[in-house]
C-alpha positions in Angstrom: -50.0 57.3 -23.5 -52.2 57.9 -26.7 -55.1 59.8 -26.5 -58.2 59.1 -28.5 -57.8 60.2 -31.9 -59.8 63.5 -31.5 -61.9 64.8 -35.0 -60.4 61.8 -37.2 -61.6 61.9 -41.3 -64.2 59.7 -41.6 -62.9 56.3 -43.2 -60.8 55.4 -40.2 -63.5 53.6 -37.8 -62.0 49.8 -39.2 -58.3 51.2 -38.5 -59.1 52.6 -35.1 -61.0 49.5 -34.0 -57.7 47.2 -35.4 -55.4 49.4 -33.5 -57.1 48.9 -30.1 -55.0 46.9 -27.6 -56.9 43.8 -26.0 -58.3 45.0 -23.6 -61.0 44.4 -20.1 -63.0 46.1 -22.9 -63.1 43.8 -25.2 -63.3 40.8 -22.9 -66.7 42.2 -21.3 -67.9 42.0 -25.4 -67.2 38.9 -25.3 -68.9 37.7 -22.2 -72.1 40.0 -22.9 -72.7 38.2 -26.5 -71.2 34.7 -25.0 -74.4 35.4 -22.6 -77.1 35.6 -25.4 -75.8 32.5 -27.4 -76.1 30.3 -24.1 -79.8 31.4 -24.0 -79.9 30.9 -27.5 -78.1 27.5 -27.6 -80.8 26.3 -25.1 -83.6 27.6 -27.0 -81.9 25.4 -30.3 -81.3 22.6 -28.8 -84.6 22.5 -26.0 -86.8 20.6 -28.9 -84.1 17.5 -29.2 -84.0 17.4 -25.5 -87.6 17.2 -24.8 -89.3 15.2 -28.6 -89.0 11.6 -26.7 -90.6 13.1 -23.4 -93.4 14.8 -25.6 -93.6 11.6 -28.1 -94.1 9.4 -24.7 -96.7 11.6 -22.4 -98.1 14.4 -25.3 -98.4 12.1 -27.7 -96.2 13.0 -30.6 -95.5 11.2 -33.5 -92.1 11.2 -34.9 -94.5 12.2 -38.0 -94.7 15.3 -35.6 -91.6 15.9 -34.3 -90.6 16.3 -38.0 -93.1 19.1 -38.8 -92.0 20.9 -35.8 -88.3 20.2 -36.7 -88.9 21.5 -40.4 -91.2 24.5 -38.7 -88.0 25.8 -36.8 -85.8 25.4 -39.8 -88.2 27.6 -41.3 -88.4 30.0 -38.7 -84.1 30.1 -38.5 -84.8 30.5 -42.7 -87.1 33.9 -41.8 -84.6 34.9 -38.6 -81.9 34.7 -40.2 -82.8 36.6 -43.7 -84.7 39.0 -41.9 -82.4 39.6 -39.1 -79.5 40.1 -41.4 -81.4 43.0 -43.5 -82.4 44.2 -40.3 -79.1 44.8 -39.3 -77.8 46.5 -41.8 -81.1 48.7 -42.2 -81.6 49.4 -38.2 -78.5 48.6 -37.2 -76.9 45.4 -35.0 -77.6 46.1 -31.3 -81.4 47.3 -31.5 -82.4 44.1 -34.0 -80.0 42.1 -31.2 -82.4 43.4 -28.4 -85.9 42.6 -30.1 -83.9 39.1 -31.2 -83.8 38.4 -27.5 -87.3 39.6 -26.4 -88.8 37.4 -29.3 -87.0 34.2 -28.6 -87.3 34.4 -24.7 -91.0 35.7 -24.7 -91.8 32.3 -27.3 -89.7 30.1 -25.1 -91.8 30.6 -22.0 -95.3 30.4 -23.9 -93.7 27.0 -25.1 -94.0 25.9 -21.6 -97.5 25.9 -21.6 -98.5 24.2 -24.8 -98.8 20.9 -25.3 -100.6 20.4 -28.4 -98.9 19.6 -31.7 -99.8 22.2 -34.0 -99.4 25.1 -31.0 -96.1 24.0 -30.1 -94.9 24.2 -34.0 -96.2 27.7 -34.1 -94.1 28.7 -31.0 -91.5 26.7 -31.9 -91.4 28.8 -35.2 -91.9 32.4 -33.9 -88.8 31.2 -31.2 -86.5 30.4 -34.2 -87.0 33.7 -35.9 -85.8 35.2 -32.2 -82.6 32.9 -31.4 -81.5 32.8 -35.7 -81.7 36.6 -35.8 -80.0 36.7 -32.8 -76.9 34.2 -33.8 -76.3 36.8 -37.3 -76.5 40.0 -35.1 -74.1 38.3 -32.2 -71.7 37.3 -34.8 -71.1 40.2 -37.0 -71.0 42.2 -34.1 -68.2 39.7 -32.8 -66.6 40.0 -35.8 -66.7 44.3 -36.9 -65.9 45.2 -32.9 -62.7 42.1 -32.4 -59.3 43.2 -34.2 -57.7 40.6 -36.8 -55.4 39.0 -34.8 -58.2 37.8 -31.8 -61.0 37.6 -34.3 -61.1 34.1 -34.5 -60.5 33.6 -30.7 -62.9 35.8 -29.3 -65.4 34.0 -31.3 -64.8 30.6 -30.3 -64.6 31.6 -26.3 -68.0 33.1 -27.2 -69.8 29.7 -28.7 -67.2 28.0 -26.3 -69.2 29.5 -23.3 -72.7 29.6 -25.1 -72.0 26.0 -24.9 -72.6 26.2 -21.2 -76.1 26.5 -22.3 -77.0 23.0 -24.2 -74.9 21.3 -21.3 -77.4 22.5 -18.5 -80.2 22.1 -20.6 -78.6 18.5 -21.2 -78.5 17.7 -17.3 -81.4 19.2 -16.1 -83.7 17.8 -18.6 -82.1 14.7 -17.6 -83.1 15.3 -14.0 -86.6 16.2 -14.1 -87.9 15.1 -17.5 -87.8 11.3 -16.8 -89.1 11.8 -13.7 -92.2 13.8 -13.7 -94.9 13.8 -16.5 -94.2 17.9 -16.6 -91.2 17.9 -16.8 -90.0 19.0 -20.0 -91.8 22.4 -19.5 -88.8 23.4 -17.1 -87.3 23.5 -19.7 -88.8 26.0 -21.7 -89.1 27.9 -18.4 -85.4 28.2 -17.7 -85.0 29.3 -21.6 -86.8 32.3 -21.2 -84.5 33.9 -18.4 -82.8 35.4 -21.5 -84.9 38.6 -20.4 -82.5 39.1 -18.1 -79.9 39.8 -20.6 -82.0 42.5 -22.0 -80.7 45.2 -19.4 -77.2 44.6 -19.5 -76.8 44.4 -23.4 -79.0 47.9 -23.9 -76.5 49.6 -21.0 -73.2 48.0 -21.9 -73.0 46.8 -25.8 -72.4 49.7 -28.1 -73.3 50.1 -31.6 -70.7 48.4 -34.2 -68.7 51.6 -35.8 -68.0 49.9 -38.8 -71.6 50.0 -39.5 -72.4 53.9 -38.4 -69.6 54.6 -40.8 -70.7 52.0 -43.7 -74.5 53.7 -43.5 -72.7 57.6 -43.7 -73.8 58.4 -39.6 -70.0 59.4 -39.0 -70.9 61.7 -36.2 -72.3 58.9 -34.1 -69.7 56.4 -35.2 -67.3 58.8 -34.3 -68.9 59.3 -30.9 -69.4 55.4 -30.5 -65.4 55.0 -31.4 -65.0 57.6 -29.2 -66.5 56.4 -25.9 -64.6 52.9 -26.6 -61.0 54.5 -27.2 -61.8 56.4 -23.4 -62.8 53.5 -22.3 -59.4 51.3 -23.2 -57.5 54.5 -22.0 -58.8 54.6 -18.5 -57.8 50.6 -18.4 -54.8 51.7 -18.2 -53.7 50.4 -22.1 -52.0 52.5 -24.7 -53.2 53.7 -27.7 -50.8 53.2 -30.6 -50.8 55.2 -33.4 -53.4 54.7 -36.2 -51.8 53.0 -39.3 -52.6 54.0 -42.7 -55.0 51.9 -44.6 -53.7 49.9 -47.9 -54.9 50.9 -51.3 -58.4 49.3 -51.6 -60.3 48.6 -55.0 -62.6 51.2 -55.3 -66.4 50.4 -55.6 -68.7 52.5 -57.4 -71.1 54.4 -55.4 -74.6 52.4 -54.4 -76.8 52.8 -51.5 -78.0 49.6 -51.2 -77.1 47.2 -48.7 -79.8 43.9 -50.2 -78.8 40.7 -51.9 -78.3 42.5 -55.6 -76.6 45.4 -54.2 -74.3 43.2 -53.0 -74.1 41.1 -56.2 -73.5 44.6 -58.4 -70.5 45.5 -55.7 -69.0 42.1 -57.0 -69.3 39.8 -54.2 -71.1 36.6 -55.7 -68.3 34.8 -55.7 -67.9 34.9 -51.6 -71.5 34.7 -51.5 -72.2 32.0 -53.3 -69.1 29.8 -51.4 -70.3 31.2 -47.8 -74.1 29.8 -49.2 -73.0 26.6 -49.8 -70.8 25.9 -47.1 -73.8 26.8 -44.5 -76.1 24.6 -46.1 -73.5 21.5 -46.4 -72.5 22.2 -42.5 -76.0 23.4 -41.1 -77.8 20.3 -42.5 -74.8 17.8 -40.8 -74.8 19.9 -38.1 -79.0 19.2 -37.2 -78.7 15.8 -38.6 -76.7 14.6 -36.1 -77.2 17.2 -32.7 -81.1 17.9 -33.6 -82.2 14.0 -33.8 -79.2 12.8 -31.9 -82.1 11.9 -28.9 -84.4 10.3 -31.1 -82.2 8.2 -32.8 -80.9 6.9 -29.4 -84.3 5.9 -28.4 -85.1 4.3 -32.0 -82.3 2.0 -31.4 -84.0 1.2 -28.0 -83.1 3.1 -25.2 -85.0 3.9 -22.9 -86.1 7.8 -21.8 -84.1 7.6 -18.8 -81.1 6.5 -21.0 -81.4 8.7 -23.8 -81.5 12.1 -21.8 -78.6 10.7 -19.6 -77.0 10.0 -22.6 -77.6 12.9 -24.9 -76.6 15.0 -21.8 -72.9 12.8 -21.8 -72.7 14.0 -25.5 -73.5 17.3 -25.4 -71.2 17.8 -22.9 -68.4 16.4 -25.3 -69.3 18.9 -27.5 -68.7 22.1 -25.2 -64.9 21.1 -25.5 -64.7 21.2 -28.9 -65.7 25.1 -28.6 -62.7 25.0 -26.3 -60.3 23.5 -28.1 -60.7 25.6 -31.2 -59.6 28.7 -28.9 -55.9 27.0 -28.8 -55.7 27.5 -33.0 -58.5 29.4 -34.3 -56.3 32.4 -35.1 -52.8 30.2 -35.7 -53.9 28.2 -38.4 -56.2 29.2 -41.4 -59.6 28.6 -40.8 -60.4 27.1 -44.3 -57.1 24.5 -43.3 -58.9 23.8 -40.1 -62.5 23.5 -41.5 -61.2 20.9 -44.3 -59.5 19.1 -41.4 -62.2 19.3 -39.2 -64.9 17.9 -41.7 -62.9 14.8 -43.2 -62.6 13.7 -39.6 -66.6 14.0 -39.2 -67.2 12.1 -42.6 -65.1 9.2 -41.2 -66.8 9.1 -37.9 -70.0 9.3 -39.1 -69.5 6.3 -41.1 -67.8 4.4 -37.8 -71.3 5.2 -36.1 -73.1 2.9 -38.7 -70.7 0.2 -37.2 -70.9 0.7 -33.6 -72.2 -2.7 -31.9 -71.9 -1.9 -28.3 -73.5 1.1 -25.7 -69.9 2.3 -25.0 -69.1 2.3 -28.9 -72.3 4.2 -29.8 -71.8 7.0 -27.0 -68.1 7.2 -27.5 -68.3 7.7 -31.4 -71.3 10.4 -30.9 -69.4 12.0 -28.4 -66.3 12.6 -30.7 -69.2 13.8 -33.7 -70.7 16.7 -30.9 -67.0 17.6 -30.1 -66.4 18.0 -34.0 -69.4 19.5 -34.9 -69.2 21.9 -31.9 -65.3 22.5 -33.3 -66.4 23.5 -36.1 -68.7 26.1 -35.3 -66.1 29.4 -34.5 -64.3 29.1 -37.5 -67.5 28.3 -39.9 -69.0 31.5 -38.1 -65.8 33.5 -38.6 -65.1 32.7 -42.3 -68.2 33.3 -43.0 -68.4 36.8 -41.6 -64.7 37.8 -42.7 -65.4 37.3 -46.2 -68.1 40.6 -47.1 -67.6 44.0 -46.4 -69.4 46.1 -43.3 -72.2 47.5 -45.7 -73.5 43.8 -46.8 -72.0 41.5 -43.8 -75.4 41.2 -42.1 -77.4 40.6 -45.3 -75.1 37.9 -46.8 -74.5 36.0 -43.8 -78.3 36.2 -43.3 -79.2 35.1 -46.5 -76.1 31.8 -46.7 -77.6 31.3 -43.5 -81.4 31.2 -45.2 -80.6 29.4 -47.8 -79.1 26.5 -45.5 -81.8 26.8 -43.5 -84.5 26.2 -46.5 -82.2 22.8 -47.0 -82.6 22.2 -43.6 -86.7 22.3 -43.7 -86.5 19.5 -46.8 -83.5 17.5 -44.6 -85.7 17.3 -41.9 -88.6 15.5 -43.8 -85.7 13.6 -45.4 -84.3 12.3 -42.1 -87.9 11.3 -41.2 -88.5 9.6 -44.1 -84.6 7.7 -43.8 -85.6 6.5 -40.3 -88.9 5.2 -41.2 -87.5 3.7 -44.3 -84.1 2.3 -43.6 -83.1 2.9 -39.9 -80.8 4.7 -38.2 -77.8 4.0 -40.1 -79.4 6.0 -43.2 -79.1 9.4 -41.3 -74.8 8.8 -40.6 -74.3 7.6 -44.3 -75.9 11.1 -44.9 -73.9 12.8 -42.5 -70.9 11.3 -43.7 -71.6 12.6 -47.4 -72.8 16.1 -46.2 -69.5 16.6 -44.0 -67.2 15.3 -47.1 -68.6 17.5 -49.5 -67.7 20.6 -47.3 -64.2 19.9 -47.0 -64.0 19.3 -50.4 -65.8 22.5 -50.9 -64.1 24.5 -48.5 -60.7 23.2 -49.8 -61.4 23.9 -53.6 -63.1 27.5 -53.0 -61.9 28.6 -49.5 -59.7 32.0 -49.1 -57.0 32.7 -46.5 -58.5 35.4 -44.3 -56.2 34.4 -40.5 -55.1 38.4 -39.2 -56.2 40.1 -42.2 -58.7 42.9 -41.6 -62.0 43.1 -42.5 -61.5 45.8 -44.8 -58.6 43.6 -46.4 -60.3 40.6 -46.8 -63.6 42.0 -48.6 -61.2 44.0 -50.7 -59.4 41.3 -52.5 -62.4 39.8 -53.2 -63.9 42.5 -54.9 -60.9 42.7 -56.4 -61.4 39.5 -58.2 -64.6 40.3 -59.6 -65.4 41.9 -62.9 -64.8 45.9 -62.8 -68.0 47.5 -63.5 -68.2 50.2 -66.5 -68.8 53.3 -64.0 -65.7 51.9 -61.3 -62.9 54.7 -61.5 -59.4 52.4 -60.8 -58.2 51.7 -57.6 -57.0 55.0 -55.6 -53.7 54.4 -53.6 -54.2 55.5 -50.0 -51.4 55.0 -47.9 -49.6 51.9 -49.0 -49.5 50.7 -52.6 -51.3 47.3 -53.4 -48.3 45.5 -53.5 -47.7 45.7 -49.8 -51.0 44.3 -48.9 -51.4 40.8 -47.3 -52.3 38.9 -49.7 -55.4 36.5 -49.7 -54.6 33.4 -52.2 -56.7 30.1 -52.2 -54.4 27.4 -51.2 
């Protein structure tokens, strides 16, 4: 049996981490961040379960349930920047704690407000919590999961966060119709998050990757440490460490922000992890944010809209599920191409639908797409920048989709009031078609490739800076590392 690698050279902590045998380790990671996105899954989707009940006993507009929409896209815009730069300043687990302190300590004061304006304040200061949250959860996923589970561990994560929206679906379906207070139990239940507080601060560790990235080798070598003892006493093998590929080299800069990570040469991934965000993150809310209130604009009833909306949510846990089966067999920019041609096509079926049965049965198969698409969106998205900017550019694609989101949600209001409900599909439909087309034109390969891989070649394809010495061979020469082509 191998031991831990005692007094390794700094460098390593990405090649210790791939080398680590799955593991009861590495399934309680899972489970502990699958834990915080159920809470924060209810917390996202608690507005769209509760706008008709607050439209029919508060007295909210759809004028207001707008402004309260656009106020938590702007609160995901500020969560999700900041909580990103936090990261990679403070590191991921204490920005993950305050994260979930913020969003469950909103969620209950939500409870108790029932005025418009208050409720869009809370609302706002709770999306800072559950957006910062989602980044830290993610890149955590992402740096502490090998290659060849990377992709799997993060869909059986959103796969059981999507336990939350589903008992936020059926319990607002049994008390919000049928008690004038209802919908506050829902805010309630949201806020039991605080319970996770505990058991992330004893049992999630510190991301190596990042210790190393930010020069703190002695605690990333104590972190690395305590996880390689850990796999040990499990009873599972350490193999040996293998040695790392020739990397480009990047020039020396301290700076983990937006331009340091334009001057290492990462626009490019950047700039297509931006764009396919925004095109997915505005579908995404078009259809799962409103989906209640454009059931009761085309007449349901409240009773029928939260049993309904709680029928398709459930659909959409599965798709979660189903992405475990081949989110590390295929490549995820094959399966995100895939996955949003089949969401353009339904979205335009929807406009068609002439029947209850139709109507539910189409916007079923959209939440179980949507939902589908969420591991490997998350994954790609986090794959494609190194450890020292991952936080800050995934924050950041994930701000700018969520300042299109503010300006979709006045849009959307504007589409219903305008031209019905059919307006807000056609829209989906276009959003969902531009990804693929996106994603197919400008998507990388990145299925078991390391991290350090993956960011490497696409440094690799950027312009070499004047002060960049040329690539150092380490190992194994550059022509035996996997290679990363579009197509």
């Amino acid at each position: 049996m191998s031991a831990p690698a005692a007094g390794c050279a700094p460098g390593l902590m990405g090649a210790r981490l791939e080398r680590l045998p799955l593991s009861r380790w590495h399934r309680t990671i899972v489970v502990l961040l699958a834990g915080a996105l159920v809470f924060e899954y209810m917390d996202l989707y608690s507005f769209a379960f509760t706008a008709p009940a607050l439209m029919k006993h508060e007295g909210f507009t759809v004028h207001d349930v707008a402004s309260i929409t656009g106020a938590t896209g702007i609160g995901t815009l500020v969560g999700a920047g900041t909580g990103g730069w936090l990261a990679n300043r403070f590191g991921r687990r204490p920005v993950l704690l305050a994260c979930v302190v913020t969003y469950s300590l909103c969620s209950l004061l939500n409870a108790v407000v029932a005025d418009p304006t208050g409720f869009l304040v809370l609302r706002f200061a709770t999306a800072v919590g559950f957006q910062g949250m989602n980044v830290v959860t993610v890149v955590l996923l992402t740096e502490l999961m090998p290659a060849p589970v990377r992709g799997r561990a993060l869909a059986w994560a959103v796969a059981c966060g999507g336990a939350g929206p589903v008992l936020m679906a059926w319990l607002g379906f049994l008390v919000v119709p049928r008690v004038d207070w209802g919908w506050r139990v829902l805010y309630v239940v949201g806020a039991l998050a605080l319970a996770l507080f505990v058991v992330i601060l004893r049992r999630l560790p510190e991301s190596p990757r990042w210790l190393e990235s930010v020069g703190d080798h002695e605690r990333a070598e104590v972190t690395m440490r305590a996880i390689e003892e850990q796999i040990v006493r499990q009873g599972r093998p350490l193999p040996p460490i293998e040695a790392e590929p020739a990397r480009p080299h990047v020039a020396a800069d301290t700076g983990t922000g937006v331009l340091a990570l334009i001057r290492a040469g990462y626009v490019r991934p950047f700039s297509v992890t931006s764009v396919i965000w925004t095109l997915g993150i505005v579908a995404y809310f078009g259809f799962n944010y409103w989906v209640s209130t454009l059931l009761a604009l085309r007449g349901y009833d409240l009773e029928q809209t939260t049993l309904y909306t709680a029928i398709i949510v459930t659909a959409g846990v599965l798709g979660p599920l189903a992405a475990t089966s081949f989110a590390d067999r295929w490549q995820r920019k094959h399966i995100l191409v895939g996955v949003g041609a089949c969401l353009s096509v339904l979205a335009l079926l929807s406009t068609l639908a002439d029947s209850t049965v139709t109507t539910i049965a189409l916007a079923c198969l959209l939440s179980f797409g949507f939902q589908l698409a969420v591991p490997p969106t998350s994954t790609y998205a986090s794959e494609v920048l190194p450890t020292r900017f991952r936080s800050t550019g995934v924050g950041w694609a994930t701000s700018f989709a969520r300042i299109a989101n503010v300006v979709a949600a006045q849009a959307i209001s504007a589409l219903l009031l305008a031209f019905g409900t059919d307006s807000v599909f056609y829209l989906v439909a276009a959003l969902e078609a531009a990804f693929a087309l996106a994603v197919g034109l400008f998507g990388i390969r990145t299925r078991e490739l390391t991290l350090e891989d993956v960011s490497a070649s696409e440094a690799a394809t950027a312009p070499a800076r004047a002060d960049s010495p040329p690539p150092v061979s380490v190992g194994v020469q550059p022509a035996d590392r996997p290679s990363t082509e579009r197509a």
